[in-house]
N, C-alpha and C positions, 0 to 999 in steps of 0.2 A: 434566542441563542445567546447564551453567553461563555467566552472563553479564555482561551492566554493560550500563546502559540511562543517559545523560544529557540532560538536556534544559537548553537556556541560551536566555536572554531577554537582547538588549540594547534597553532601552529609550533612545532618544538624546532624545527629548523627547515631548511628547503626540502629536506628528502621525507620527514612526518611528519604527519598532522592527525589528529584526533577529531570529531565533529559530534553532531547531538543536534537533535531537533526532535523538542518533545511539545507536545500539545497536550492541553484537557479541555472537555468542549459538555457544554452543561444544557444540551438541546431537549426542548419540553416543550408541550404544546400545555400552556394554561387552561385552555379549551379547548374540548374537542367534540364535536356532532357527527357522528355516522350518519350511514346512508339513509338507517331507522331511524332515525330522531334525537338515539340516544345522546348523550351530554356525557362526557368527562371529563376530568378535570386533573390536573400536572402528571402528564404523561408522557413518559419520553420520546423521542423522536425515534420512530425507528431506524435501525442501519447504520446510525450517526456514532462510533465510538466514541466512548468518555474519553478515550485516554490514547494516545497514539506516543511511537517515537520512535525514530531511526540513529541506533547509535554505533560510529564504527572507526575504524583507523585508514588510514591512505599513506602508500608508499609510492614515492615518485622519485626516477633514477634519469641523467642525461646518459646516454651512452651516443660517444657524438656527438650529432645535432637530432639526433633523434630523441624525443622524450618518453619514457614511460612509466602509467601510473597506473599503481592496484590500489584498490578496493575491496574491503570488508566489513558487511554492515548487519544489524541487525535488524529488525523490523516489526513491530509491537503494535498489533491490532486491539485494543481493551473492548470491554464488555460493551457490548450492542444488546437491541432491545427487539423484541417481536413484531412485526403486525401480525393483527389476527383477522382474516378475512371471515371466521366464526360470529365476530363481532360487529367486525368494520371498524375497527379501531387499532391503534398500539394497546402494547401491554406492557405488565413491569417482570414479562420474565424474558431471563439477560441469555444473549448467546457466548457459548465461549470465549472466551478471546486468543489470541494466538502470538507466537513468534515464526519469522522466517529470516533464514541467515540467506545471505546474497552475495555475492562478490561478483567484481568487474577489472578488465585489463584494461586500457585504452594506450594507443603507442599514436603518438601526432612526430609524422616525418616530412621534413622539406624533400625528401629524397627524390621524390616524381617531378618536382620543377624542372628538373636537368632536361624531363622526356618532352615536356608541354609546356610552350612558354605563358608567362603569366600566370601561370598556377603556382597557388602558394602550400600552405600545408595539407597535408591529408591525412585524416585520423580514423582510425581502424580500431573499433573497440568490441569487445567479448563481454556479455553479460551471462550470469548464469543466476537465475534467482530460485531460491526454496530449496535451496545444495542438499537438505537433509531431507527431505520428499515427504516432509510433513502432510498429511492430512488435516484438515481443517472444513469448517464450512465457511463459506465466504461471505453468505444470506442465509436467512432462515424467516418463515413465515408458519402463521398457521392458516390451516385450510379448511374453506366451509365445508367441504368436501365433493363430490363427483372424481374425484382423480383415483387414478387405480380402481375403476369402478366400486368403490365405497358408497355408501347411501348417507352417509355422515362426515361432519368435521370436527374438528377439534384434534387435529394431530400437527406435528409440526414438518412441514417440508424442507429438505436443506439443499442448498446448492453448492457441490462439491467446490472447495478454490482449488487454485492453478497446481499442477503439479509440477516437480521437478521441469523448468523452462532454461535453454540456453538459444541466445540469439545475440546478433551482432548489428552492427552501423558502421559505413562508412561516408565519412563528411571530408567533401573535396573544398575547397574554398581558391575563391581566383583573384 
């Protein structure tokens, strides 16, 4: 495996900020021996995206002493590679790649200490990821076959990604 991973922050003042975290990851097996015997040679790593990156903006407001901060991000899965259970091996044919947009609210209040002593803030955050309810596969493989009662393989199976998800966190801190 060889790669380069960056991450950049512009901060434009307390209330924006811009960020980026992009990777490219150059995953190959030199060699490779299946279960048969076979031998091959620079072959990608299955599953292992080439290319990744999350790029997106943050708006953070005091109102009070209560803080809150949104988030909107993008999210850039690059081209991934097969295994082929037909073979027993990776392959060099690529899965799609994908984008998902994501956003998050997070609101951090000292407001609860007045109720509970020694508690300090408590953050309460909203995440909502894949906002656009993209489909996508998230894995893919090829199949020797026996699934779906077939007598053969050579097809490719995919495992649907997440869809449209909203979920939350709350962190007490004392």
């Amino acid at each position: 495996m060889q790669g380069v991973n960056a991450s950049l922050r512009a901060r434009f003042d307390f209330n924006w900020m811009a960020f980026a975290n992009l990777g490219y990851l150059d995953a190959r097996y030199l060699t490779y021996t299946s279960n048969s015997g076979a031998v091959y040679h620079n072959l990608p790593d299955p599953a292992s995206p080439r290319d990744t990156a999350d790029i997106g903006i943050r708006y953070r407001r005091f109102v009070g002493s209560t803080l809150i901060a949104t988030n909107v991000w993008d999210q850039y899965v690059g081209k991934r590679y097969l295994f082929s259970n037909a073979i027993g091996a990776p392959t060099h044919i690529a899965i799609v790649p994908y984008n998902l947009l994501n956003a998050s609210i997070t609101v951090k209040t000292p407001y609860f200490n007045r109720f509970v002593s020694h508690l300090g803030e408590v953050d309460v955050s909203f995440y909502a990821t894949n906002l656009l309810g993209r489909k996508y596969n998230a894995t893919e493989y090829i199949s020797a076959g026996g699934y779906f009662n077939t007598p053969n393989g050579g097809y490719a199976i995919a495992n649907p990604g997440a869809p449209r998800a909203f979920y939350g966190t709350v962190t007490v801190k004392f």
